[in-house]
Backbone as JSON Lines, residues from 0, in Angstrom:
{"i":0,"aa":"X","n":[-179.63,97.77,-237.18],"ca":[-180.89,97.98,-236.5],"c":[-180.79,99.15,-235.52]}
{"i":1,"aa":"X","n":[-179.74,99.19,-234.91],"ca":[-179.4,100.6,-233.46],"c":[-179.61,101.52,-234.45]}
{"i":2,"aa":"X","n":[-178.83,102.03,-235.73],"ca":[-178.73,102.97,-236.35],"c":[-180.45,103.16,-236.76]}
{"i":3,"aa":"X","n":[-180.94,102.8,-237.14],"ca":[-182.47,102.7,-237.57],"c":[-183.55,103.08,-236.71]}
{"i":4,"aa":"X","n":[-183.16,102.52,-235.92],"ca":[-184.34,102.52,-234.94],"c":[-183.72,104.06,-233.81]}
{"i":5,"aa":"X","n":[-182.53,104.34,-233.45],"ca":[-181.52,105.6,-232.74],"c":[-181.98,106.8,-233.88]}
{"i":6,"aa":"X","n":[-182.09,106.56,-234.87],"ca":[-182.3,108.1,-235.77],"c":[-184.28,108.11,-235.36]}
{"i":7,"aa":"X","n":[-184.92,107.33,-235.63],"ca":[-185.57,106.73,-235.4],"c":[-187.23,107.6,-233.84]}
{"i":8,"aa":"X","n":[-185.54,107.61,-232.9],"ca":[-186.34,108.31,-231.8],"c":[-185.99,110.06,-232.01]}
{"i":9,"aa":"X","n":[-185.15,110.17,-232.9],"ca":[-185.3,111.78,-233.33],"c":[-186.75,112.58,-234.67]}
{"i":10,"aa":"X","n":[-187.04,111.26,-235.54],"ca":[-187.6,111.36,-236.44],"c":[-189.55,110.87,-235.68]}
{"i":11,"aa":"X","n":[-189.44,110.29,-235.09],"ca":[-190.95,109.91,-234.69],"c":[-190.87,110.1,-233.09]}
{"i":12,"aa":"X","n":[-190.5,111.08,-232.55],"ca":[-189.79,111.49,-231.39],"c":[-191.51,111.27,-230.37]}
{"i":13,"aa":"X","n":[-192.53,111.79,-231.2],"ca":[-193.89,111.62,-230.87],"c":[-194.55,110.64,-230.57]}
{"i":14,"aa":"X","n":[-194.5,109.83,-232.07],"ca":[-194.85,108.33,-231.7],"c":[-194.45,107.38,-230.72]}
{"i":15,"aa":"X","n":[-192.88,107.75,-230.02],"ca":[-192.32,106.89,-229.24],"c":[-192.67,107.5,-227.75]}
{"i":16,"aa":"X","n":[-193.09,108.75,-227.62],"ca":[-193.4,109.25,-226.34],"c":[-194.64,108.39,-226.02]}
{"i":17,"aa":"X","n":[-195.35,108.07,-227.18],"ca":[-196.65,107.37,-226.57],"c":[-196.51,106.15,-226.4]}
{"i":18,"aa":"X","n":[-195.67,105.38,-226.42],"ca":[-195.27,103.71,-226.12],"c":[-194.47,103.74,-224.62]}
{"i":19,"aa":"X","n":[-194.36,104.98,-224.51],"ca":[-194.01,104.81,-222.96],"c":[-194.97,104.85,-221.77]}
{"i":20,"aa":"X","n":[-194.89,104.4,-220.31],"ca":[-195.67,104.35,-219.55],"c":[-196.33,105.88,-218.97]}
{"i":21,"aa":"X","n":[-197.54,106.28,-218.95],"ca":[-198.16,107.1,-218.43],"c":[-197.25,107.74,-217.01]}
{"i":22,"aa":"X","n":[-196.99,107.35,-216.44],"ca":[-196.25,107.62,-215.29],"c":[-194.92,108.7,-215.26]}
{"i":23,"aa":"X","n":[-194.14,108.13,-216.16],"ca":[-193.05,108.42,-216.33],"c":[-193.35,109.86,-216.86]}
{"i":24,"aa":"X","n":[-192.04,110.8,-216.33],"ca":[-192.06,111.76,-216.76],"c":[-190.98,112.63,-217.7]}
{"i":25,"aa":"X","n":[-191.11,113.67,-218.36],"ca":[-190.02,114.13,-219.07],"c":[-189.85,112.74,-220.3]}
{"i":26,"aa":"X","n":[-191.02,112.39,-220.7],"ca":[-191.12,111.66,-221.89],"c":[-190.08,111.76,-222.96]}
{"i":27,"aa":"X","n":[-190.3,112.81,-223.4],"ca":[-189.79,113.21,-224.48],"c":[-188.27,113.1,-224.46]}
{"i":28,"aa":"X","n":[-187.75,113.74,-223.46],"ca":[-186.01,114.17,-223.09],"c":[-185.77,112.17,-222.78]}
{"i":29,"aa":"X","n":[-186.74,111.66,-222.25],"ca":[-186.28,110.06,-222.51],"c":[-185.79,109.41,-223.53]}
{"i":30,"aa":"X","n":[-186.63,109.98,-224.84],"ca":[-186.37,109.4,-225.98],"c":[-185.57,109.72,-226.4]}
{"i":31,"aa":"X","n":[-185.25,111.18,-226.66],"ca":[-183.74,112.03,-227.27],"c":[-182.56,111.02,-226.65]}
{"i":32,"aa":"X","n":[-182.81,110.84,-225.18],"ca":[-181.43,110.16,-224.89],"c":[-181.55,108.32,-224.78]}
{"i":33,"aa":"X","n":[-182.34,107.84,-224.92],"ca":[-182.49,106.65,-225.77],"c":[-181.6,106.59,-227.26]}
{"i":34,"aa":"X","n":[-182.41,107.63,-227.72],"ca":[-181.93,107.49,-229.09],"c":[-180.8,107.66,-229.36]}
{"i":35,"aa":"X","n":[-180.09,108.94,-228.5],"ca":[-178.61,109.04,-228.61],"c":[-177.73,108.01,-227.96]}
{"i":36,"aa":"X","n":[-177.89,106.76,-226.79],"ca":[-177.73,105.98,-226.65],"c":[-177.74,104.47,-227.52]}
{"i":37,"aa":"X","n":[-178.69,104.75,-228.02],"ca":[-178.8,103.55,-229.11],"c":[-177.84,103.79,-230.72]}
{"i":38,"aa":"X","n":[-177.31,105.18,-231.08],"ca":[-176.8,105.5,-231.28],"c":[-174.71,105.29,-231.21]}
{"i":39,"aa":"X","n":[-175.09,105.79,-229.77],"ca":[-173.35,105.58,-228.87],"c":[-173.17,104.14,-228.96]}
{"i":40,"aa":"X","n":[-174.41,102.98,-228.79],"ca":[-173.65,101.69,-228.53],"c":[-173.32,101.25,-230.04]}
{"i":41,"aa":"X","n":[-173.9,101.57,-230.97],"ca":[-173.21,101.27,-232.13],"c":[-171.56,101.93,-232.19]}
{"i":42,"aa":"X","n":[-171.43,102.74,-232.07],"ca":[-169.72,103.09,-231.94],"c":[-169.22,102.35,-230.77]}
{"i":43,"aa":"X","n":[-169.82,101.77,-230.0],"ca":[-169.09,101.14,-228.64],"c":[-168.97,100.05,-229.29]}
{"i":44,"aa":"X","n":[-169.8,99.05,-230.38],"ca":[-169.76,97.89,-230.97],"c":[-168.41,97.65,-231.43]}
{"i":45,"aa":"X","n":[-167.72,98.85,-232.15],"ca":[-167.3,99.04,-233.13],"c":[-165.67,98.85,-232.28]}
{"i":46,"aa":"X","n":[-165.71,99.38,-231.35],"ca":[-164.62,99.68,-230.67],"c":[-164.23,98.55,-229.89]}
{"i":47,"aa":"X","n":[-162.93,97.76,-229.64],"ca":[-163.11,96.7,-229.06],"c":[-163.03,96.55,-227.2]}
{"i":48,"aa":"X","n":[-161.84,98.01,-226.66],"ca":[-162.36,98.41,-225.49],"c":[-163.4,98.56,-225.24]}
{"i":49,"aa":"X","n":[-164.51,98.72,-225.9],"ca":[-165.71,98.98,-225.29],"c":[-166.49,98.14,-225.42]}
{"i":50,"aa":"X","n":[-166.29,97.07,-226.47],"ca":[-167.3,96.52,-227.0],"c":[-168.08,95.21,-225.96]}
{"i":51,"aa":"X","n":[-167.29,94.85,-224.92],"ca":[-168.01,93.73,-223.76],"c":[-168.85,94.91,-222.98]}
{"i":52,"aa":"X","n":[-168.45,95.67,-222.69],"ca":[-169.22,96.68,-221.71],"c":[-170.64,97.38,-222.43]}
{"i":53,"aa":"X","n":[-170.94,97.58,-224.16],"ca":[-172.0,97.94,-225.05],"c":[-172.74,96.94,-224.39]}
{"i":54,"aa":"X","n":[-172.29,95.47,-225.21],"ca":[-173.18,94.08,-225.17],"c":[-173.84,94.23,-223.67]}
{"i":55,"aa":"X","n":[-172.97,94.27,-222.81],"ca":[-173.74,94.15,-221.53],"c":[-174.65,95.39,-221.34]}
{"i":56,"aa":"X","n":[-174.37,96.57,-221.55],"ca":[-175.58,97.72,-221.46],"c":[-176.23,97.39,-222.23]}
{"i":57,"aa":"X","n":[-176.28,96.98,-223.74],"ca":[-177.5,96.52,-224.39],"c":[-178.45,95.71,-224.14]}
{"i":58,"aa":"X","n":[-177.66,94.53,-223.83],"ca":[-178.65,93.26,-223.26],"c":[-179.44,94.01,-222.16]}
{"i":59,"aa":"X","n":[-178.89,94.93,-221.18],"ca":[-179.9,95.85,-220.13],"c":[-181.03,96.87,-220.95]}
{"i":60,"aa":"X","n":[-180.45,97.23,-221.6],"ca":[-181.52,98.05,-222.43],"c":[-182.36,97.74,-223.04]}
{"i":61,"aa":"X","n":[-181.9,96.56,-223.63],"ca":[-183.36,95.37,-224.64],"c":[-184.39,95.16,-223.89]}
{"i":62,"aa":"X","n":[-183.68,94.95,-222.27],"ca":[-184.81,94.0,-221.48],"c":[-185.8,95.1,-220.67]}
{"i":63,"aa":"X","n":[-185.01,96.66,-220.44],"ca":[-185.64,97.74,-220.08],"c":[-187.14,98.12,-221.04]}
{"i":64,"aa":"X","n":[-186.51,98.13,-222.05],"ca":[-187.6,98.9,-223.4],"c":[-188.42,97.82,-224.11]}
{"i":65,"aa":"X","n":[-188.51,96.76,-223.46],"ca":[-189.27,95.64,-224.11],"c":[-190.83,96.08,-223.32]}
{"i":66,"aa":"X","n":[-191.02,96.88,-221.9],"ca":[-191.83,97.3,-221.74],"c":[-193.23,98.04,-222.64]}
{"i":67,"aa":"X","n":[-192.04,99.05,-222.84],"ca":[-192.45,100.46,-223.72],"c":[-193.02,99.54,-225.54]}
{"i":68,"aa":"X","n":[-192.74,98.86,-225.7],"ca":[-192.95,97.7,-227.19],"c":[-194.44,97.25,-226.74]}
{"i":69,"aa":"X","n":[-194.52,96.67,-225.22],"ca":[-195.56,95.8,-225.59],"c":[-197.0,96.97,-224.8]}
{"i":70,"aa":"X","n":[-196.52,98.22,-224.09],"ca":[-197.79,99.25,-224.21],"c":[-197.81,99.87,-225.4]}
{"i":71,"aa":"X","n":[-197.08,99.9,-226.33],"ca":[-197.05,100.81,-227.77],"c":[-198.36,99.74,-228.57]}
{"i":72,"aa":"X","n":[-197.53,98.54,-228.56],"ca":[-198.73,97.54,-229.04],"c":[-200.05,98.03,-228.42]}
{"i":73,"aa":"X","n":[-200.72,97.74,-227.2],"ca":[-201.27,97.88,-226.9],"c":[-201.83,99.33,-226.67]}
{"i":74,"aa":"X","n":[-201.46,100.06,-227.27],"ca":[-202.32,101.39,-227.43],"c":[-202.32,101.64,-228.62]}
{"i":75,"aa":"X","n":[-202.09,100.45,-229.5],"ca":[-201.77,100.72,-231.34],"c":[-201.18,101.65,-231.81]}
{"i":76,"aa":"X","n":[-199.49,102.36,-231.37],"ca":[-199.43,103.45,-231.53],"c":[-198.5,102.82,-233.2]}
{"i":77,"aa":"X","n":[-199.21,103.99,-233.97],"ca":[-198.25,103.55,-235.59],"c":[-197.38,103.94,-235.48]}
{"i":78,"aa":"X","n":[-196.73,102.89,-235.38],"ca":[-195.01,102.92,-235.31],"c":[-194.84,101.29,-235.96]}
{"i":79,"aa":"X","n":[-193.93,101.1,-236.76],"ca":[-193.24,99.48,-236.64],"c":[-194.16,98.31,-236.69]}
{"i":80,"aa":"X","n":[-195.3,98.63,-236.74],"ca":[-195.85,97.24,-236.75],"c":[-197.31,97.36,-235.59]}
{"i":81,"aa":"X","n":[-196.45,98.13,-234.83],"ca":[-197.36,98.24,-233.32],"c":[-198.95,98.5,-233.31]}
{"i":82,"aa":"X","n":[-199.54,99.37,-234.81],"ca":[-200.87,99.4,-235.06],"c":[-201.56,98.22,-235.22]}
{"i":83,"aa":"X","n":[-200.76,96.97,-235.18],"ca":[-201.67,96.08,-235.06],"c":[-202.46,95.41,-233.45]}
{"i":84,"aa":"X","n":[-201.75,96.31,-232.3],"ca":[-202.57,95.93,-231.47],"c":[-201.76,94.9,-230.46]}
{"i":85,"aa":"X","n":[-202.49,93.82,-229.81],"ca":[-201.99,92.8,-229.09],"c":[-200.84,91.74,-230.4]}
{"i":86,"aa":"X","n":[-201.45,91.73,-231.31],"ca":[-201.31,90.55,-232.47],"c":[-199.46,90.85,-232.46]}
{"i":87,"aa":"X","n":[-199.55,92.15,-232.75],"ca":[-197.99,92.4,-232.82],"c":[-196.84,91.84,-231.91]}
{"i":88,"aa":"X","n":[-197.57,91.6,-230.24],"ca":[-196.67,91.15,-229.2],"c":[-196.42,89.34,-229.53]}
{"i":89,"aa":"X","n":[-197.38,88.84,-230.43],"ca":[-196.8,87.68,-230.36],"c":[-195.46,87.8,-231.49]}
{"i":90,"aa":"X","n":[-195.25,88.89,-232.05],"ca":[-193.77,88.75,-232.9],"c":[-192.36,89.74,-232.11]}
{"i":91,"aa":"X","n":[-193.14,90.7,-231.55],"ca":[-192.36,91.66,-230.94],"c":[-191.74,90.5,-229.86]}
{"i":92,"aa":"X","n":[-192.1,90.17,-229.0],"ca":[-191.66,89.4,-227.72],"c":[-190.62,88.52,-227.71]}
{"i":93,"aa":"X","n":[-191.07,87.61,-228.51],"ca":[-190.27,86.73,-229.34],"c":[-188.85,87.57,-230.07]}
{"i":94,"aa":"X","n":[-188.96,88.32,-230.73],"ca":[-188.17,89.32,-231.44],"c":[-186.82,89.75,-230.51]}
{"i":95,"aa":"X","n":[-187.28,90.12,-229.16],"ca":[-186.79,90.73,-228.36],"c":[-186.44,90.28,-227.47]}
{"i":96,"aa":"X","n":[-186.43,88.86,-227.17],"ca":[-185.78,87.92,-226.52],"c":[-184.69,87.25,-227.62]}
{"i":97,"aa":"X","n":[-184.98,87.27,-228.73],"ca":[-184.38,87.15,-229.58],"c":[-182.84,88.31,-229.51]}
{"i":98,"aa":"X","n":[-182.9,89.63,-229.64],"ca":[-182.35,90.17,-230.09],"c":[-181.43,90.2,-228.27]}
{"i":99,"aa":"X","n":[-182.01,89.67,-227.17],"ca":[-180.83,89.52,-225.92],"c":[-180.1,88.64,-226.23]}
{"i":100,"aa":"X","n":[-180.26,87.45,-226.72],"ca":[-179.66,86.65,-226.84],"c":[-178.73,86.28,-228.19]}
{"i":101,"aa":"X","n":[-178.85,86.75,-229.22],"ca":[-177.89,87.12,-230.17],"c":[-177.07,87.86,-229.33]}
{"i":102,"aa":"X","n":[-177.17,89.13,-228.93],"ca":[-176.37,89.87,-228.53],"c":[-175.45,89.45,-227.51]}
{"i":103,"aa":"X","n":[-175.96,88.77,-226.89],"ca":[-175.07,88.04,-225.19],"c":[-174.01,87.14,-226.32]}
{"i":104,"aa":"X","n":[-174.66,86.25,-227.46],"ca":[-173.63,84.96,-228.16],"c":[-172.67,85.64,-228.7]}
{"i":105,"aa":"X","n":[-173.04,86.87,-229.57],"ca":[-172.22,87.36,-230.62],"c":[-171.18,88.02,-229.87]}
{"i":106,"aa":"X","n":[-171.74,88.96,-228.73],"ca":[-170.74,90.07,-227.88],"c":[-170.12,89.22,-226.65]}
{"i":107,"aa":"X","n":[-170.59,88.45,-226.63],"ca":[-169.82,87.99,-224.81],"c":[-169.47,86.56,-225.52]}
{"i":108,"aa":"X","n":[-170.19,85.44,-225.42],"ca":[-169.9,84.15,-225.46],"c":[-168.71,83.85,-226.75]}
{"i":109,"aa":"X","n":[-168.86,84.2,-227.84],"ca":[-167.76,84.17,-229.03],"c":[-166.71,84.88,-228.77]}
{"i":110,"aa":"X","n":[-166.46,86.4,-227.81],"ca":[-165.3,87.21,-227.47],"c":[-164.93,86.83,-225.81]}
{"i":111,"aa":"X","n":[-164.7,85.94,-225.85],"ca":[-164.28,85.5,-224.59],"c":[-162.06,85.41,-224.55]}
């Protein structure tokens, strides 16, 4: 999924500027290094020095960008599903509490 969704913010680099908050600035240079981050933690997975310290930046990052998911929904930006509007946050949300908590069992609680 990192690999997918990390190439992801190079390939729809556009679409993902608009799921972010109005506020924020230097949009774009956000996503490049998102993406290259989402990217790096797959090789941090991989690696076992690194791999408690990924899980824990990930689980931070899931819970950061779960924002940017549920204004993408809500501005229907086509991406992933997100053109459907509000409807999408009842799977996204779920999804993404989902995907902290795999990650905390698989990376922390089983490598203890």
């Amino acid at each position: 999924m990192l690999i997918v969704t990390g190439i992801t913010h190079f390939t729809g680099t556009d679409l993902m500027v608009e799921m972010m908050p109005d506020f924020l600035p230097y949009k774009k240079d956000i996503v490049y290094l998102t993406g290259i981050l989402e990217l790096l933690a797959v090789v941090g997975l991989l690696i076992n020095k690194t791999s408690k310290l990924t899980v824990v930046m990930l689980i931070i990052y899931f819970i950061a960008v779960l924002p940017a998911n549920i204004i993408g929904s809500l501005k229907q930006v086509n991406l992933g599903g997100m053109e459907s509007g509000a409807v999408y946050l009842w799977f996204r949300v779920p999804l993404q509490i989902f995907f902290i908590f795999w990650t905390y069992y698989f990376g922390i609680r089983l490598n203890k």
